[in-house]
C-alpha positions as CSV (number, residue, x, y, z in Angstrom):
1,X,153.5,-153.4,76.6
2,X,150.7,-155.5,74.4
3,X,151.3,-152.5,71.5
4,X,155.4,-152.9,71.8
5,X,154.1,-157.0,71.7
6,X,152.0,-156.6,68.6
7,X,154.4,-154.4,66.7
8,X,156.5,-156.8,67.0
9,X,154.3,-159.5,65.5
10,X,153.5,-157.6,62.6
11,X,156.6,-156.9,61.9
12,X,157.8,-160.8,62.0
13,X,154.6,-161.5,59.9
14,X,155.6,-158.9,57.3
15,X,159.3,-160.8,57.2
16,X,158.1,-163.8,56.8
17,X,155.7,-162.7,54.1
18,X,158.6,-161.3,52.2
19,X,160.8,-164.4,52.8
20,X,158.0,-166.2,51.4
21,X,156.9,-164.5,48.2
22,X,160.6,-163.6,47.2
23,X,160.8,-167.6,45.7
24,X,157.4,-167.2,43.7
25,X,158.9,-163.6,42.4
26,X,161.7,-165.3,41.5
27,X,159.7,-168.1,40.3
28,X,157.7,-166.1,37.6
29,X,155.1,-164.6,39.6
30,X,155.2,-161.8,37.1
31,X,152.6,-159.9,35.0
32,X,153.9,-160.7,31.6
33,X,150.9,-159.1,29.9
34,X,151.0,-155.8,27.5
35,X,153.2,-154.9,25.6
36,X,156.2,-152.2,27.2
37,X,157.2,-148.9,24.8
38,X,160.6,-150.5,23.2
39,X,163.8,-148.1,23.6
40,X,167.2,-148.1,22.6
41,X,169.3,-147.8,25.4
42,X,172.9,-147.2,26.0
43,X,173.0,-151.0,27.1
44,X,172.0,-154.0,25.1
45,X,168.1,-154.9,26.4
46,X,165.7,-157.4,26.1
47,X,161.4,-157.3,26.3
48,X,158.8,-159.9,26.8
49,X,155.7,-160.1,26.9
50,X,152.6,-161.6,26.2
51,X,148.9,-160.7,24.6
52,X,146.1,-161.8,22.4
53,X,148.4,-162.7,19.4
54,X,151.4,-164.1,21.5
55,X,154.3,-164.0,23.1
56,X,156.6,-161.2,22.0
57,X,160.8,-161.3,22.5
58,X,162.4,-158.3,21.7
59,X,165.8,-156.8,21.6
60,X,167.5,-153.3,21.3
61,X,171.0,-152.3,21.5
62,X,173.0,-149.1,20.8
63,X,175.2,-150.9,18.8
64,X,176.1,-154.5,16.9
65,X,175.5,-157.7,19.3
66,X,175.0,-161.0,19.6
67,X,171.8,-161.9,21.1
68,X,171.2,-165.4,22.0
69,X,169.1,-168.1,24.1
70,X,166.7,-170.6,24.3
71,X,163.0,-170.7,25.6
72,X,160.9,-173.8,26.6
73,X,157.2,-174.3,27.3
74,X,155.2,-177.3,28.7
75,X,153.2,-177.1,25.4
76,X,153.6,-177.0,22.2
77,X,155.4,-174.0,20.7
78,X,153.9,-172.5,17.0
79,X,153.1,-169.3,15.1
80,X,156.8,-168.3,15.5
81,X,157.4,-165.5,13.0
82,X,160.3,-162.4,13.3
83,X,159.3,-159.4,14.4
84,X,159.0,-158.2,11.1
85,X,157.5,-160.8,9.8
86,X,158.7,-164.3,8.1
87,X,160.2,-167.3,9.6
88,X,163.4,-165.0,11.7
89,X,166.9,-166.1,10.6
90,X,168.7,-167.9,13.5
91,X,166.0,-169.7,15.4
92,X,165.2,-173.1,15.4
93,X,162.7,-175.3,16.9
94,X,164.8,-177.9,18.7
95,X,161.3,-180.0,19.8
96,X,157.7,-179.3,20.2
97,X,158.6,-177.4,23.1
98,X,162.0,-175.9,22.8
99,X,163.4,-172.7,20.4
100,X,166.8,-171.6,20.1
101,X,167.8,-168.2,18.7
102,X,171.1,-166.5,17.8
103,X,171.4,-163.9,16.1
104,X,173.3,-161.1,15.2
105,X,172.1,-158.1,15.4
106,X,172.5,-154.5,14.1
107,X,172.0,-151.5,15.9
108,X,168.1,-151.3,17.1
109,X,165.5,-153.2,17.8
110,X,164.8,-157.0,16.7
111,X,163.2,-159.9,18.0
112,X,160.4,-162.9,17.4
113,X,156.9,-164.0,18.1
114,X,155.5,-167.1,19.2
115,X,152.3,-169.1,20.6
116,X,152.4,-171.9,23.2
117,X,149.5,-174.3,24.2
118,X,151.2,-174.3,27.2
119,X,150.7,-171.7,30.5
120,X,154.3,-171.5,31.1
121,X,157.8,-170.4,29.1
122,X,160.9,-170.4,30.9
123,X,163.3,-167.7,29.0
124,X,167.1,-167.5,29.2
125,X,167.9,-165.2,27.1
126,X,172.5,-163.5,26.4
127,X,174.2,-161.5,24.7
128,X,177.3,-162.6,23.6
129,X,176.6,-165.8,25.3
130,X,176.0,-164.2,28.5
131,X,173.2,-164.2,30.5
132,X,171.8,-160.3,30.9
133,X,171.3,-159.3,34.5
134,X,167.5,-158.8,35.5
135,X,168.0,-155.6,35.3
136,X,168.3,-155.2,31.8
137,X,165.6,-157.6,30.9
138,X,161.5,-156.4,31.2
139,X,158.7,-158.2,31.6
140,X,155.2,-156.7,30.6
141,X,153.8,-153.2,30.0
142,X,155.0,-152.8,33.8
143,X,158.3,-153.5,33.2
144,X,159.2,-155.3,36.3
145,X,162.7,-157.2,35.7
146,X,163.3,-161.0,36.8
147,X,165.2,-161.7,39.6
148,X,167.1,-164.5,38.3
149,X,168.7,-165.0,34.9
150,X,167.1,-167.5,33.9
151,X,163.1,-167.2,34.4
152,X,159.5,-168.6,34.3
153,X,156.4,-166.5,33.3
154,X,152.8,-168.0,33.3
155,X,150.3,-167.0,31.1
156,X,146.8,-168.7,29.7
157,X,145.7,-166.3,27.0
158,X,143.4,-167.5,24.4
159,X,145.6,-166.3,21.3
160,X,144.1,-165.2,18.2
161,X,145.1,-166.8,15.0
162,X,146.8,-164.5,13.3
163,X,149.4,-164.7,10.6
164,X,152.8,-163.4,11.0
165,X,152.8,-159.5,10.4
166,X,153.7,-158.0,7.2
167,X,157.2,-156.9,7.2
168,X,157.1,-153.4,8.2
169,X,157.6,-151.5,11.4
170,X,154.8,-151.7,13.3
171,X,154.0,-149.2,16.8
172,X,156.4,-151.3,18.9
173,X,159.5,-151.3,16.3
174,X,159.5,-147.8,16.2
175,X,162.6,-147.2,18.0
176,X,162.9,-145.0,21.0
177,X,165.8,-143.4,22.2
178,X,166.9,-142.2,25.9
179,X,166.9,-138.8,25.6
C-alpha cells in the first residue's frame, strides 16, 4: 500500500513540475547561446542566437519571401550590422530599444546582428506578416523552438567590440541544404 501511495505522489509532483516550468519555457527559459549549422529548408526558417560578438537573426527559405518583425530589449540596442556586413537594408531602430525589419528576401540565407546592454530581447519575428510557428523558428546551437510566437530569451554575455563583418560569406552563410 505505502509503494502504490508514494507512486502516486511522485507522479503528482512530476505534474505539477511540468505544469510549473511549461510558463518559464514558454517564458524564454531557453539556451540561446551558440550558434546552430544554418540550412535551407523546404519551409521558410528563422535562427537566433547569441555569443561573444552578439545576437545573431537569421533567415533561409527555398524560395523569395518576405521576412518581417520587430525585436525589443530592456537596454539599449547597437552594433546592428547585416549578416554580411553594413548597415542591412529594411531595418530600423524605432528607439533605443526597439528594431524593425522587413525585408525581402531571395532564395537563401539572410539576416542581422546586433548587441544589447540589456539581458533580455523579446523576438517576433513573420513571414509575409505572419507569425512562423515555433516550429520553424530555433533557438541556439541546440535548436530547441519557442513555444509561443512571440518570445523572450535572456542572455548577459560580455560582447566583444567588433566591427561589422566584411561582406563575404562567412561559416554560418554557407548554405546547407536538406538532403
Amino acid at each position: 500500500m505505502n509503494l502504490v501511495h508514494g507512486r502516486r505522489t511522485v507522479l503528482v509532483l512530476l505534474a505539477g513540475l511540468l505544469v510549473a516550468a511549461g510558463p518559464a519555457f514558454g517564458q524564454g527559459i531557453i539556451n540561446p547561446f551558440g550558434q546552430p549549422q544554418v540550412v535551407i529548408g523546404s519551409q521558410p526558417t528563422y535562427y537566433v542566437w547569441v555569443d561573444q560578438t552578439g545576437w545573431h537573426v537569421r533567415w533561409s527559405t527555398p524560395f523569395p519571401q518576405a521576412f518581417s518583425g520587430f525585436l525589443t530589449s530592456n537596454g539599449l540596442i547597437s552594433g546592428v550590422c547585416g549578416a554580411g556586413g553594413g548597415w542591412p537594408s529594411g531595418l530600423s531602430l524605432t528607439g533605443a530599444q526597439r528594431a524593425v525589419f522587413s525585408t525581402p528576401a531571395r532564395s537563401g540565407i539572410g539576416g542581422f546582428d546586433f548587441r544589447t546592454s540589456g539581458s533580455t530581447v523579446t523576438f517576433n519575428l513573420n513571414v509575409h506578416g505572419v507569425q512562423l510557428p515555433g516550429w520553424l523558428v530555433f533557438i541556439g546551437r541546440s535548436l530547441v523552438g519557442p513555444s509561443f510566437r512571440s518570445f523572450t530569451l535572456s542572455a548577459t554575455p560580455s560582447f566583444l567590440q567588433q566591427p561589422c563583418r566584411e561582406p563575404h560569406l562567412s561559416d554560418v552563410d554557407r548554405p546547407v541544404t536538406d538532403r
